[in-house]
Backbone as ProteinMPNN parsed JSONL, in Angstrom:
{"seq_chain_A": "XXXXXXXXXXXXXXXXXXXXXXXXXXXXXXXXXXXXXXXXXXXXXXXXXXXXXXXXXXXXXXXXXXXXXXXXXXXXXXXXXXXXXXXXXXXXXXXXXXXXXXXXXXXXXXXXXXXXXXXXXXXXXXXXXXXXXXXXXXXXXXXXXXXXXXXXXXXXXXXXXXXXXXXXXXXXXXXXXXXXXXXXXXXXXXXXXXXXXXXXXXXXXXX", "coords_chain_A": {"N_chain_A": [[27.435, 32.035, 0.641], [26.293, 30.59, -2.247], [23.325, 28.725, -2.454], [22.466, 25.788, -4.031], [20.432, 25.308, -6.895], [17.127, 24.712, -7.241], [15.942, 21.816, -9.01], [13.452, 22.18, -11.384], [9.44, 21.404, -11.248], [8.208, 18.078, -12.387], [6.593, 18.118, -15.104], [2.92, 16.467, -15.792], [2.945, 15.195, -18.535], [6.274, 15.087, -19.173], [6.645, 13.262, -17.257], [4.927, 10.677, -18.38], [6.034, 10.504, -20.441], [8.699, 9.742, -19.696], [8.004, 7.174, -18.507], [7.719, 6.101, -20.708], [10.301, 6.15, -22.214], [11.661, 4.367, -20.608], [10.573, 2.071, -20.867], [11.614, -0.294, -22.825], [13.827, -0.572, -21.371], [12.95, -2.376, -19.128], [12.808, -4.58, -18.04], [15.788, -4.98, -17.309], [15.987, -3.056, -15.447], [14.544, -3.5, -13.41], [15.588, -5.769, -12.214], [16.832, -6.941, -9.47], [19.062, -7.075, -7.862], [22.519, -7.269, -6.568], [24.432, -7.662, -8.351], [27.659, -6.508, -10.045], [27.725, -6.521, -12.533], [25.035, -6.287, -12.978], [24.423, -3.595, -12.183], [26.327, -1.884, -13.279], [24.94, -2.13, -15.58], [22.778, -1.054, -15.524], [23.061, 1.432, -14.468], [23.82, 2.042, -17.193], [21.905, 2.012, -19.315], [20.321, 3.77, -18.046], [21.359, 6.303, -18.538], [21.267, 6.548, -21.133], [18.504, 6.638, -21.523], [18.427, 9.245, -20.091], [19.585, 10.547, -22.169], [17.576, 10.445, -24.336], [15.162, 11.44, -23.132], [16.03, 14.545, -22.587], [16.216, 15.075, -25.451], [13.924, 15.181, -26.496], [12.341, 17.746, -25.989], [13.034, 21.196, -26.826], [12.692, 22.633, -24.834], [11.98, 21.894, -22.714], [13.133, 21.888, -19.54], [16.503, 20.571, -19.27], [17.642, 16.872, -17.462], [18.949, 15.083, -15.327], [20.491, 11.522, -15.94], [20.294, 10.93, -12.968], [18.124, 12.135, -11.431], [15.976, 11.54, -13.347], [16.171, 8.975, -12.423], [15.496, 8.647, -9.657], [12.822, 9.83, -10.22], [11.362, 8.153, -11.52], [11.518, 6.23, -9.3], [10.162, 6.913, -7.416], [7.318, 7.676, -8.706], [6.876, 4.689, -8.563], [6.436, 4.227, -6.044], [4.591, 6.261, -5.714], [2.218, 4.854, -6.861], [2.136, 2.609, -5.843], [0.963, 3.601, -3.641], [-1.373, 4.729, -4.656], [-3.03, 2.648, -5.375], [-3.567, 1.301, -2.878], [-4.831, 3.154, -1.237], [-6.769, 3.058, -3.5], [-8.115, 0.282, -2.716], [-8.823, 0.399, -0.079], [-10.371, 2.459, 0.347], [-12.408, 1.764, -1.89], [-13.052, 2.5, -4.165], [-14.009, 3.667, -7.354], [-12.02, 2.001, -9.527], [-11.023, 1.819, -12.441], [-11.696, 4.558, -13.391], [-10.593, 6.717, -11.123], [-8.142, 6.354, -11.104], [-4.915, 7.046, -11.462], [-2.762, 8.415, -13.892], [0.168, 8.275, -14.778], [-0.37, 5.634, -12.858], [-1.669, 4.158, -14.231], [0.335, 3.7, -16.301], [2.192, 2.548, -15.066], [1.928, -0.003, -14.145], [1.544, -1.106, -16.179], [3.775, -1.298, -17.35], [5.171, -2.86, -15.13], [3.214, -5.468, -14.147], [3.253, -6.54, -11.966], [3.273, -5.238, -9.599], [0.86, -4.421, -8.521], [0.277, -6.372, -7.458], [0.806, -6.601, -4.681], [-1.151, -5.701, -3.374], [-3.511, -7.963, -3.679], [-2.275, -9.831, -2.568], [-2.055, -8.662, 0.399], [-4.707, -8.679, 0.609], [-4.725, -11.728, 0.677], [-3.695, -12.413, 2.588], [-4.859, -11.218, 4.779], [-7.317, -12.855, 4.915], [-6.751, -15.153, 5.224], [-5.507, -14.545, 8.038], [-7.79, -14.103, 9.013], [-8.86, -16.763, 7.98], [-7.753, -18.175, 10.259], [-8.462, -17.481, 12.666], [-10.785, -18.296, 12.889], [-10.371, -21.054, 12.456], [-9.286, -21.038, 15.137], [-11.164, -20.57, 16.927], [-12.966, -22.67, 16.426], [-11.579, -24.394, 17.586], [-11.613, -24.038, 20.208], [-14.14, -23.924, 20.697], [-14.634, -26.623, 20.606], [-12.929, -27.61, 22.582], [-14.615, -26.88, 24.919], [-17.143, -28.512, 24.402], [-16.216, -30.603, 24.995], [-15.285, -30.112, 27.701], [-17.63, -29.638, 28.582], [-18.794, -32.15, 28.243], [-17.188, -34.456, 30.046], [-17.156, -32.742, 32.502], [-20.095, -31.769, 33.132], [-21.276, -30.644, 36.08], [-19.392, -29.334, 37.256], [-18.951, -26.858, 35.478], [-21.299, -26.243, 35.46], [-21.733, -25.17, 37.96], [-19.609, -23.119, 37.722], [-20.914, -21.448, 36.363], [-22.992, -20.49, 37.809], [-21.887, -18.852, 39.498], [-20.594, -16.974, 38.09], [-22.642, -15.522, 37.3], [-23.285, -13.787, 39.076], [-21.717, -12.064, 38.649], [-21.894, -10.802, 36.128], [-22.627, -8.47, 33.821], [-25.559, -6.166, 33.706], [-28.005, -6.964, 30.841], [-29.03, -4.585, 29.505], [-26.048, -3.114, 30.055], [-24.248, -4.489, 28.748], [-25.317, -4.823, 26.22], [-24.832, -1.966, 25.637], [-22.17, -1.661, 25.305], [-21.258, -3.792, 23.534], [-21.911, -2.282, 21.604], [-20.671, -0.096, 22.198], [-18.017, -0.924, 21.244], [-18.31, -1.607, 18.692], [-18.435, 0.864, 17.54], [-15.805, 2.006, 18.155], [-14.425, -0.409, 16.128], [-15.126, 0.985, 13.709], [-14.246, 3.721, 13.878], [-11.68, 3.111, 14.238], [-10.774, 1.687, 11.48], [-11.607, 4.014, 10.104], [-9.794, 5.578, 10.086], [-7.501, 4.297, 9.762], [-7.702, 4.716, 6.605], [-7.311, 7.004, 6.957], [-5.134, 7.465, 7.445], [-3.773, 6.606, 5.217], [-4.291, 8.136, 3.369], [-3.573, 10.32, 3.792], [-0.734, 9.836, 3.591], [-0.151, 10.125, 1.357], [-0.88, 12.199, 0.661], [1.504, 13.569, 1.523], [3.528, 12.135, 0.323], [2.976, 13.731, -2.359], [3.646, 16.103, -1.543], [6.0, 16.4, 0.015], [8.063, 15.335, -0.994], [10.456, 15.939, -3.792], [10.532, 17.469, -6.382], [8.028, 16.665, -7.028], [5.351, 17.006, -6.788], [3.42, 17.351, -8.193], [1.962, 15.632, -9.208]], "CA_chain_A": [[27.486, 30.899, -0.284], [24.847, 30.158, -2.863], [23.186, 27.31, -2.772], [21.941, 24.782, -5.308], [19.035, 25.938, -7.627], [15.861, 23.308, -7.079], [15.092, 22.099, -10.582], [11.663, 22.405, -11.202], [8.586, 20.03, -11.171], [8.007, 17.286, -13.822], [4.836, 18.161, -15.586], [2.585, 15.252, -16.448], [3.243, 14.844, -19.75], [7.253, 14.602, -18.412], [6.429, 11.572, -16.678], [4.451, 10.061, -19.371], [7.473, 10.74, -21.535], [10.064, 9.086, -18.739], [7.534, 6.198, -18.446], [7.311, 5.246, -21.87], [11.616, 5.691, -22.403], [12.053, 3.41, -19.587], [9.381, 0.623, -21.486], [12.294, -0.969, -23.249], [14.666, -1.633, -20.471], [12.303, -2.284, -17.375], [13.28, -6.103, -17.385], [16.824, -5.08, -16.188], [15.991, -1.917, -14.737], [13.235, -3.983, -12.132], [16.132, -7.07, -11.876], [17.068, -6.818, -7.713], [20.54, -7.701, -7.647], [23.394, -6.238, -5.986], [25.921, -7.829, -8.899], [28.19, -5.384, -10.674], [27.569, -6.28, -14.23], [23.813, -5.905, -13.503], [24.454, -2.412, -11.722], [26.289, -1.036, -14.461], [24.225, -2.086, -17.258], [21.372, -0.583, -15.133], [23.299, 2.587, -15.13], [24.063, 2.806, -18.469], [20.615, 2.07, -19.234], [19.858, 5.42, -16.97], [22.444, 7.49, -19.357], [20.414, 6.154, -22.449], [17.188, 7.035, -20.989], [18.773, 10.515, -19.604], [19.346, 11.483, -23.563], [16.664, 10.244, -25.357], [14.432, 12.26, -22.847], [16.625, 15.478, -23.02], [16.283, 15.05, -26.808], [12.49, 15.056, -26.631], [12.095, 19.04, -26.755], [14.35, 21.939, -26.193], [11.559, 23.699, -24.152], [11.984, 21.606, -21.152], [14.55, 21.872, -18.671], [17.271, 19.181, -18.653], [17.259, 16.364, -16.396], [19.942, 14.126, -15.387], [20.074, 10.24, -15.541], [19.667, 10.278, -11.538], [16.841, 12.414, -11.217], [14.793, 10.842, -14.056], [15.818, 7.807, -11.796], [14.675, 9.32, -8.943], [11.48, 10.086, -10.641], [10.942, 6.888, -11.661], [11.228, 5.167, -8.542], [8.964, 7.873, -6.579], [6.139, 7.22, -9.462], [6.356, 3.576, -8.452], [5.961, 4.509, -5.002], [3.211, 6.444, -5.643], [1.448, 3.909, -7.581], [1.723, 1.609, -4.823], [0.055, 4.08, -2.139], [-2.56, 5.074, -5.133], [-3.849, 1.396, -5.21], [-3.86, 1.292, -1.865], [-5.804, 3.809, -1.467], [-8.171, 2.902, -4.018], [-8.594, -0.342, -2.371], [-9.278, 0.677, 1.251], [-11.759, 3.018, -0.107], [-13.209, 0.849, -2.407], [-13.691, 3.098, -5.073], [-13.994, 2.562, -9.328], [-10.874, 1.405, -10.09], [-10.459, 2.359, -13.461], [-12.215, 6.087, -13.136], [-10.018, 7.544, -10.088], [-6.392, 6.031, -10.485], [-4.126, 8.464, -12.531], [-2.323, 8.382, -15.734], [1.416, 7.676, -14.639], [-0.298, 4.963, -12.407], [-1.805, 2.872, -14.973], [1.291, 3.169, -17.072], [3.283, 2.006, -13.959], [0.497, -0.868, -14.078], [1.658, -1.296, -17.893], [5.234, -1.745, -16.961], [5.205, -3.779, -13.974], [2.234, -5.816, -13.181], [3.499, -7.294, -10.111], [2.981, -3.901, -8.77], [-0.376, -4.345, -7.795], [0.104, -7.718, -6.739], [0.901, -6.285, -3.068], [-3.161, -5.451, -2.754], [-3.704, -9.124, -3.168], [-1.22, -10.373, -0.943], [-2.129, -8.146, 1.745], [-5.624, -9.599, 1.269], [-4.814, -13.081, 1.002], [-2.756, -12.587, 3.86], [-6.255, -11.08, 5.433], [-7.671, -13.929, 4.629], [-5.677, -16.243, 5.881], [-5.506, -14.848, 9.23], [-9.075, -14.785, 9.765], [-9.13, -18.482, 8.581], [-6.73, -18.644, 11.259], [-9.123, -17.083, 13.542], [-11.946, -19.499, 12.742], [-9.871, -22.625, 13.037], [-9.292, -21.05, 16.634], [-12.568, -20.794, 17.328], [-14.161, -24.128, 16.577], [-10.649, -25.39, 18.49], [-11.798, -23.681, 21.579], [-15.5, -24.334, 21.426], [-14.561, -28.181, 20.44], [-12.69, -28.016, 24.268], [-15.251, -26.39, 25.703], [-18.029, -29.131, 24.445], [-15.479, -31.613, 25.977], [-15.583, -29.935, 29.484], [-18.439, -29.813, 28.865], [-19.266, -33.839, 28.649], [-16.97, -34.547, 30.749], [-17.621, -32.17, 33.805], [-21.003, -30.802, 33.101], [-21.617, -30.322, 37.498], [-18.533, -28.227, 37.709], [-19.22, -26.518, 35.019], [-22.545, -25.474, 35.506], [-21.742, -24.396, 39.37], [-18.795, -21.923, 37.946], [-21.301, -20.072, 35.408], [-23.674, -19.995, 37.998], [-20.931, -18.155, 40.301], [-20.343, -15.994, 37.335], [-23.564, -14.788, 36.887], [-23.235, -12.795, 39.947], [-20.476, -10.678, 38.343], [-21.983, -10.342, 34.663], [-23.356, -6.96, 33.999], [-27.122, -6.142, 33.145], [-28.244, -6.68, 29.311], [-28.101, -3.215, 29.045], [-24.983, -2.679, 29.969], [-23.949, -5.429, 27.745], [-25.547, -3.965, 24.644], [-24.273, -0.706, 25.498], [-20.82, -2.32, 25.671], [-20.949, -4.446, 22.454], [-22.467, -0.484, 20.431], [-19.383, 1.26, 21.492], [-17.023, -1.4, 20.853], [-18.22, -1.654, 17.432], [-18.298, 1.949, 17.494], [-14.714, 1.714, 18.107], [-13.638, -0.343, 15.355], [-15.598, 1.805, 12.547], [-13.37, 4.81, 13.753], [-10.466, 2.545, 13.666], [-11.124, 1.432, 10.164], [-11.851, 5.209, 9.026], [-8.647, 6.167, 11.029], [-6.419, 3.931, 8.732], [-7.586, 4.99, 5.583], [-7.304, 8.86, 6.648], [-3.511, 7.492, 7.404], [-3.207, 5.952, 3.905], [-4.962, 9.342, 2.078], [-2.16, 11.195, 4.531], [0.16, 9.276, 2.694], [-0.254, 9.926, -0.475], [-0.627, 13.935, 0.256], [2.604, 13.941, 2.104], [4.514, 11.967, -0.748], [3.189, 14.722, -3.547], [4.431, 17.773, -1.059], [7.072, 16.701, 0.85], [9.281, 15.02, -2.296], [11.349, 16.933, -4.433], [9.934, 17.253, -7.888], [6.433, 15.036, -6.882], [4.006, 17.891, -6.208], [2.137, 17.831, -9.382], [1.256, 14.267, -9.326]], "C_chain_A": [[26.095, 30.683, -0.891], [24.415, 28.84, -2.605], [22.385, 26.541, -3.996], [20.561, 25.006, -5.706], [18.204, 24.734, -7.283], [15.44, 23.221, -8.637], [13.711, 21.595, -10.522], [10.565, 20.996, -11.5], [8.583, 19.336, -12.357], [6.294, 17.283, -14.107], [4.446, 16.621, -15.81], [3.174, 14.757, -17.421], [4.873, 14.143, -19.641], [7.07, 13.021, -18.312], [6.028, 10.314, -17.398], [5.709, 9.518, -20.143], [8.362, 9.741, -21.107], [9.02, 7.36, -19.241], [7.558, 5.373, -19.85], [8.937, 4.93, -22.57], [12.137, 4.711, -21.473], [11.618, 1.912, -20.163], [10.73, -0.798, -22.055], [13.17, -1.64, -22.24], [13.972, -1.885, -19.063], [12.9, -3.156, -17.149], [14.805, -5.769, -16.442], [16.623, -3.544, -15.124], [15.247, -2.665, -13.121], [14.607, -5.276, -11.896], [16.55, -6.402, -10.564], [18.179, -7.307, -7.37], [21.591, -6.984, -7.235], [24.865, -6.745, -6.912], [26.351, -6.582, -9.69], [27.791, -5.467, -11.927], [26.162, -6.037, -14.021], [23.736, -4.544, -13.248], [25.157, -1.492, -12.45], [25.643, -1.308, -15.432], [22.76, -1.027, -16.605], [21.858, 1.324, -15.128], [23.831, 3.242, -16.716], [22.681, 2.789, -19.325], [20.21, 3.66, -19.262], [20.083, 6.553, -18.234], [21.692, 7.258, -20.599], [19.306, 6.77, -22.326], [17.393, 8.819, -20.598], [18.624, 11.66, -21.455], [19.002, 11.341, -24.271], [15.402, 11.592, -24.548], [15.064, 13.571, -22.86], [16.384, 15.936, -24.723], [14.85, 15.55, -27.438], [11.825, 16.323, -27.41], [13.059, 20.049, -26.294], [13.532, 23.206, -24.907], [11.576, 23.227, -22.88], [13.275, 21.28, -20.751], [15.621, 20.523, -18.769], [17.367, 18.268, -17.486], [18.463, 15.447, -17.002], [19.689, 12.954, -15.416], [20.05, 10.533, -13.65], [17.95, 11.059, -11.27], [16.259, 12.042, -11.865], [15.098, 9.014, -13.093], [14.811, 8.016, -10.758], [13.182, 9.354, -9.079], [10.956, 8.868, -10.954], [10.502, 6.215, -10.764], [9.953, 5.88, -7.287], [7.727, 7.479, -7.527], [5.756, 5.987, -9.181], [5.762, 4.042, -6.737], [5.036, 4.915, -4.497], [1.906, 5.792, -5.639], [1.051, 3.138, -6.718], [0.848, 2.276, -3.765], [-1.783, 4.429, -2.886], [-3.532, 3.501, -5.182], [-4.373, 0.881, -3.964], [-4.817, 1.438, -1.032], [-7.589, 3.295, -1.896], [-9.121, 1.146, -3.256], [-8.885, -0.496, -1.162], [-10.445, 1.452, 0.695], [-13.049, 2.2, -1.137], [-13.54, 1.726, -3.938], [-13.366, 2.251, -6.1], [-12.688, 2.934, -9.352], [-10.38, 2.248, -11.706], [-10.995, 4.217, -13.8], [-11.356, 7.06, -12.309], [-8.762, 7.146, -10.647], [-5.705, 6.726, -12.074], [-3.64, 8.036, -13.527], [-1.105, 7.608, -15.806], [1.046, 6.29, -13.767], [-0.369, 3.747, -13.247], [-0.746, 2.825, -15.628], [2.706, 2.404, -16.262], [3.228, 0.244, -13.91], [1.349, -1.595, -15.22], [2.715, -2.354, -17.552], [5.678, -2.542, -16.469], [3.676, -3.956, -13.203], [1.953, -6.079, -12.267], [3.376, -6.297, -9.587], [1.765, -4.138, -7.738], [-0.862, -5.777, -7.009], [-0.194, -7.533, -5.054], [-0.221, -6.281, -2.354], [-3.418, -7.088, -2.608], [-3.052, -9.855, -2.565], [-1.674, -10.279, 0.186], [-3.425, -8.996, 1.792], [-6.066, -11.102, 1.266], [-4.078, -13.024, 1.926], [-4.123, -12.571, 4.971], [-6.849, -12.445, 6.039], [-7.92, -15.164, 5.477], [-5.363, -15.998, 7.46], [-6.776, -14.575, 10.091], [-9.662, -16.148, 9.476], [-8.173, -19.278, 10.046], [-7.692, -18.703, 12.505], [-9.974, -18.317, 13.758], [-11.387, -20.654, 13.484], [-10.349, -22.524, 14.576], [-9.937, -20.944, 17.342], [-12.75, -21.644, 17.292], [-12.717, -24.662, 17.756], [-11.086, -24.979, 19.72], [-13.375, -23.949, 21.459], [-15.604, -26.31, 21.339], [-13.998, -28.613, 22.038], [-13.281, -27.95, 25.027], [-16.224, -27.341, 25.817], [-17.023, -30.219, 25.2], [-15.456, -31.488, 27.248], [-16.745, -30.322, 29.658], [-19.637, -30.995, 29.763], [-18.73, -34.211, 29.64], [-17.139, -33.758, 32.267], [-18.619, -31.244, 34.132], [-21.276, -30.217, 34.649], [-20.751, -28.876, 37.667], [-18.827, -26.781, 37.051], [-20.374, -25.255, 34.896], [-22.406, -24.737, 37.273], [-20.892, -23.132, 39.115], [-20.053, -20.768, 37.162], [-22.663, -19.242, 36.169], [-23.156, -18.819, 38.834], [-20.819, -17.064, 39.321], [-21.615, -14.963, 36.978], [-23.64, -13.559, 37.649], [-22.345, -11.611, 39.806], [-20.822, -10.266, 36.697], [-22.69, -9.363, 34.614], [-24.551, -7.173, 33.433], [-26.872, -6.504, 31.553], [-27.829, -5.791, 28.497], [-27.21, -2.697, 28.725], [-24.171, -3.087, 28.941], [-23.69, -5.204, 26.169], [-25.097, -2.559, 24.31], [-22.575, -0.944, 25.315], [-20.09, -2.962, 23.873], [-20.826, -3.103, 21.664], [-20.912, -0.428, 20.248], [-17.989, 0.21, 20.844], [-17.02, -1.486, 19.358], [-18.071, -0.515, 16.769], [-16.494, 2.02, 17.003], [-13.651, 1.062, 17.157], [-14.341, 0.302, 14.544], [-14.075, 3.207, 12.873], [-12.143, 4.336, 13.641], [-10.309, 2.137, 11.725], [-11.174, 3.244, 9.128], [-10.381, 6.06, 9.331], [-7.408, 5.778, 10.099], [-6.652, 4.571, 7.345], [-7.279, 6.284, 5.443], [-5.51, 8.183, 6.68], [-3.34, 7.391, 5.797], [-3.29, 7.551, 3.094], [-3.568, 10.382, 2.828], [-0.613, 11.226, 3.682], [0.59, 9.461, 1.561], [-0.01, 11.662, -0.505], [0.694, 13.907, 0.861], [3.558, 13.428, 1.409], [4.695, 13.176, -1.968], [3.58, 16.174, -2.799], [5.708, 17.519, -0.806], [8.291, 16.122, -0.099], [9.345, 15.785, -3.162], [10.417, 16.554, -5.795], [8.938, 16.331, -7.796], [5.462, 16.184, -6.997], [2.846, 18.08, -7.38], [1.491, 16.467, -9.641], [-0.735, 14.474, -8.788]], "O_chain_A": [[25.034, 30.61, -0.271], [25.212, 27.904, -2.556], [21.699, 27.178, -4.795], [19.626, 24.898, -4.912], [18.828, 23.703, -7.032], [14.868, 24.068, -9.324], [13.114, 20.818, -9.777], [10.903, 19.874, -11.876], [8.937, 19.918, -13.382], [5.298, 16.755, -13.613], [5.266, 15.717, -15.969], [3.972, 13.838, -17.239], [4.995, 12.947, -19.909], [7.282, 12.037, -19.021], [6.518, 9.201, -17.208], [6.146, 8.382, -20.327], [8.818, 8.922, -21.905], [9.371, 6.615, -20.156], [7.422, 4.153, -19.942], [9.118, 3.928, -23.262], [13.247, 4.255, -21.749], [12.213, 0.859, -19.935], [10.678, -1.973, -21.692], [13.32, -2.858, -22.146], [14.516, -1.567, -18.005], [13.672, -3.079, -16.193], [14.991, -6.135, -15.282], [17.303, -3.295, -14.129], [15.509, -2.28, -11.981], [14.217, -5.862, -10.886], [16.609, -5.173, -10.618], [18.189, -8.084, -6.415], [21.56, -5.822, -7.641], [26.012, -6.472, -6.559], [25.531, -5.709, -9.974], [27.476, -4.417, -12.488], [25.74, -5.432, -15.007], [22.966, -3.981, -14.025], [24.793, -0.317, -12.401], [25.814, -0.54, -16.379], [21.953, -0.429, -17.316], [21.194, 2.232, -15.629], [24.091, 4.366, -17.145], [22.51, 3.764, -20.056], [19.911, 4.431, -20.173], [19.282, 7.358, -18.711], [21.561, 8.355, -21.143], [19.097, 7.612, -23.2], [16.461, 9.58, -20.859], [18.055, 12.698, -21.795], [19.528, 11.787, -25.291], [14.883, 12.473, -25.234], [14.204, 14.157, -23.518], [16.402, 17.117, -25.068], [14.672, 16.123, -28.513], [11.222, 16.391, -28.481], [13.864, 19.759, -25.408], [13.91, 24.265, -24.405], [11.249, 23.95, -21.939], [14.19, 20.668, -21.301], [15.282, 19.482, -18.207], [17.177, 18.819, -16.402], [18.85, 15.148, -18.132], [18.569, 12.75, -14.948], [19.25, 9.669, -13.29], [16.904, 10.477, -10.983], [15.226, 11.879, -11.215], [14.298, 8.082, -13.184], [13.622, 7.707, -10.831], [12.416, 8.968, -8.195], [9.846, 8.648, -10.468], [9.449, 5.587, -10.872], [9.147, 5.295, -6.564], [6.958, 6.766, -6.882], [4.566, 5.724, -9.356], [4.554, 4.109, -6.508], [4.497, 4.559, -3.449], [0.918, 5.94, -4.919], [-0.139, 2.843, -6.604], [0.081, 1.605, -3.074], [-2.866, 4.435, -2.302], [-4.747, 3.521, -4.982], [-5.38, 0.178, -3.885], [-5.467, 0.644, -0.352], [-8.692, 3.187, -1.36], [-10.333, 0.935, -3.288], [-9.289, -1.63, -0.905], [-11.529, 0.872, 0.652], [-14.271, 2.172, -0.992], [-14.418, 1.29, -4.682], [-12.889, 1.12, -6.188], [-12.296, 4.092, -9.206], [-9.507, 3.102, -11.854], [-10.331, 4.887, -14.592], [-11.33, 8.224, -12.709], [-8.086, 8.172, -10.573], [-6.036, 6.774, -13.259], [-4.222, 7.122, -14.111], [-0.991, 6.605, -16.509], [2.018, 5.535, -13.763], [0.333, 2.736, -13.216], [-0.492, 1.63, -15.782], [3.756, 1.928, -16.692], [4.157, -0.539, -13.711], [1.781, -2.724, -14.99], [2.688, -3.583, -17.478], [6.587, -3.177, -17.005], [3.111, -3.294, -12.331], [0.886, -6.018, -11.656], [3.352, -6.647, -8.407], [1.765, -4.054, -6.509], [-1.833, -6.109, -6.329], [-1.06, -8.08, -4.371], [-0.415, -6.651, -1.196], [-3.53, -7.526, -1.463], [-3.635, -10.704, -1.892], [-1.813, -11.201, 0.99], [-3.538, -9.872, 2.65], [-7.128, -11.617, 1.616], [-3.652, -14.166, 2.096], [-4.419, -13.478, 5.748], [-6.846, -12.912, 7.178], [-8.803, -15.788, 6.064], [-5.022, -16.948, 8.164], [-6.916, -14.706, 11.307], [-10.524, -16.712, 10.148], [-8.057, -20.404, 10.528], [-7.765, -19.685, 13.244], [-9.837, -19.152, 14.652], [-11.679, -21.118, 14.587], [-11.163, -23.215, 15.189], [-9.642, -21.14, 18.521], [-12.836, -22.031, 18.458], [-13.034, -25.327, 18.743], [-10.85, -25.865, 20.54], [-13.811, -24.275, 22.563], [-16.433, -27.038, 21.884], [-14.412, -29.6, 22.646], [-13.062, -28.625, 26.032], [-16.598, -27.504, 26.978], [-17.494, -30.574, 26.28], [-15.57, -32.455, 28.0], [-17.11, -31.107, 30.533], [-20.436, -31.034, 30.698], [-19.545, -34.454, 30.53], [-17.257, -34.54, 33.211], [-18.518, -30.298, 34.914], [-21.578, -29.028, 34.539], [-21.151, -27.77, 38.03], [-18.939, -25.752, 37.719], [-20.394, -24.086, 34.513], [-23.105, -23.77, 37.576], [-21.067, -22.147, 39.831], [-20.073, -19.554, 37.363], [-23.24, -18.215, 35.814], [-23.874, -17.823, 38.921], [-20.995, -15.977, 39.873], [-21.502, -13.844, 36.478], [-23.958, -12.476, 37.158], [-22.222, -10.594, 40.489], [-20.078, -9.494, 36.092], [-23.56, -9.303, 35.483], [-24.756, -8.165, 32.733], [-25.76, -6.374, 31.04], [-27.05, -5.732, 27.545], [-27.047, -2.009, 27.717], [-23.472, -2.314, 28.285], [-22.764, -5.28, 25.362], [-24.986, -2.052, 23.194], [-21.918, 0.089, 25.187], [-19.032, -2.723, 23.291], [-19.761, -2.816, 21.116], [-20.161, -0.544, 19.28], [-17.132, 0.657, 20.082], [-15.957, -1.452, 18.739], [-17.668, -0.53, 15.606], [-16.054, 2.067, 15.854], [-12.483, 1.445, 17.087], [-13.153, 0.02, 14.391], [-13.152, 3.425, 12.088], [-11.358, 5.009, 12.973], [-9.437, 2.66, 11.031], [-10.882, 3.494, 7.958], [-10.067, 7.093, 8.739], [-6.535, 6.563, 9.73], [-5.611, 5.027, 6.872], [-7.021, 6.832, 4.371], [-4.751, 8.58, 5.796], [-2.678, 8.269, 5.243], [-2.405, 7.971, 2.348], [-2.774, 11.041, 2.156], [0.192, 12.09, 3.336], [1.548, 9.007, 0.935], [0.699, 12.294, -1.289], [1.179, 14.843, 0.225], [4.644, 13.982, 1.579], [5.754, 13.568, -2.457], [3.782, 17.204, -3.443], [6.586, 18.241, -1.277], [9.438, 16.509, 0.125], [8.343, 16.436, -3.459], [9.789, 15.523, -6.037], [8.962, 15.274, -8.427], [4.488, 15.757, -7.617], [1.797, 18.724, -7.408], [0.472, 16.377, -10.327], [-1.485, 13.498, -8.811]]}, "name": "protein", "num_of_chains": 1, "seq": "XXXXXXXXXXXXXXXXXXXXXXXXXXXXXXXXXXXXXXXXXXXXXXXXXXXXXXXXXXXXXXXXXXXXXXXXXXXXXXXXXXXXXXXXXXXXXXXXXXXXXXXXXXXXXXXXXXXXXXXXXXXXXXXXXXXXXXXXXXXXXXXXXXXXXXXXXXXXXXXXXXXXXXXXXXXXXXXXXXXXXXXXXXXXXXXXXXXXXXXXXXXXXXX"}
């Protein structure tokens, strides 16, 4: 039994092409609804979009409305890991991030919203942190007043079990040690990410 030919990659330009026949209907194409009248208009949409790009040139392969869906929704996908990316690394922004990204960008701004989310989410749970700090050293000055004797007899008890300076400072190093390689550890995941979307998906590899 034969099996099913692989149709071939979507050059740049392709994508460009898809991205810019899609421009007109994004609003319902991006609507999130599971009703029927929006799910067929979104496929007939598709079928519109399928033979305006077919129409384009006779030099490139045909493509069906699902795989130019397909392609579509993998380009957003990308987009989202390429910002990602660029904002764990920190790099220039408008210098590194690709061609189909910014026009993804174009399309749907809320795209990139997700980066500031995540770091007002950040944010937000190291003001969390804080709070929980001053709340625990605000109890602690309260033991304090109230049972400075006891107090001062447990830390002297404790001293007898706290390790040298040394050890201390050797202690704090590696821990900070520790998160740097954590920190360089996620972003190799994220850059992982991004190479294992343009190999391991069907028609992605030229991104």
């Amino acid at each position: 039994m034969v099996g099913k030919a692989r149709s071939s990659n979507f050059t740049l330009s392709e994508k460009l092409d898809l991205l810019k026949l899609v421009k007109p209907y994004v609003k319902i194409l991006e609507e999130h609804t599971n009703k029927h009248s929006v799910i067929v208009e979104k496929n007939r949409c598709w079928d519109i979009i399928a033979v305006n790009y077919n129409a384009i040139g006779v030099d490139r392969p045909p493509r069906t409305a699902q795989g130019l869906r397909t392609l579509y929704k993998r380009l957003k996908e990308y987009a989202k890991q390429e910002l990602l990316l660029q904002k764990e690394t920190q790099s220039d922004f408008k210098s590194n991030i690709s061609e189909p990204t910014k026009k993804v960008m174009e399309l749907i701004p809320q795209i990139s919203s997700f980066c500031l989310v995540r770091d007002r989410n950040h944010i937000q749970s190291s003001a969390n942190v804080d709070e929980e700090t001053q709340a625990g050293a605000s109890s602690l000055q309260v033991m304090l007043d109230h049972h400075p004797v006891a107090i001062t007899e447990e830390v002297k008890q404790e001293e007898d079990i706290k390790p040298p300076p040394l050890e201390k400072r050797d202690g704090l190093k590696r821990r900070q040690q520790l998160e740097e390689e954590l920190l360089r550890a996620k972003i190799e995941v994220e850059k992982l990410k991004a190479i294992r979307l343009q190999h391991d998906l069907p028609e992605y590899n030229s991104l």
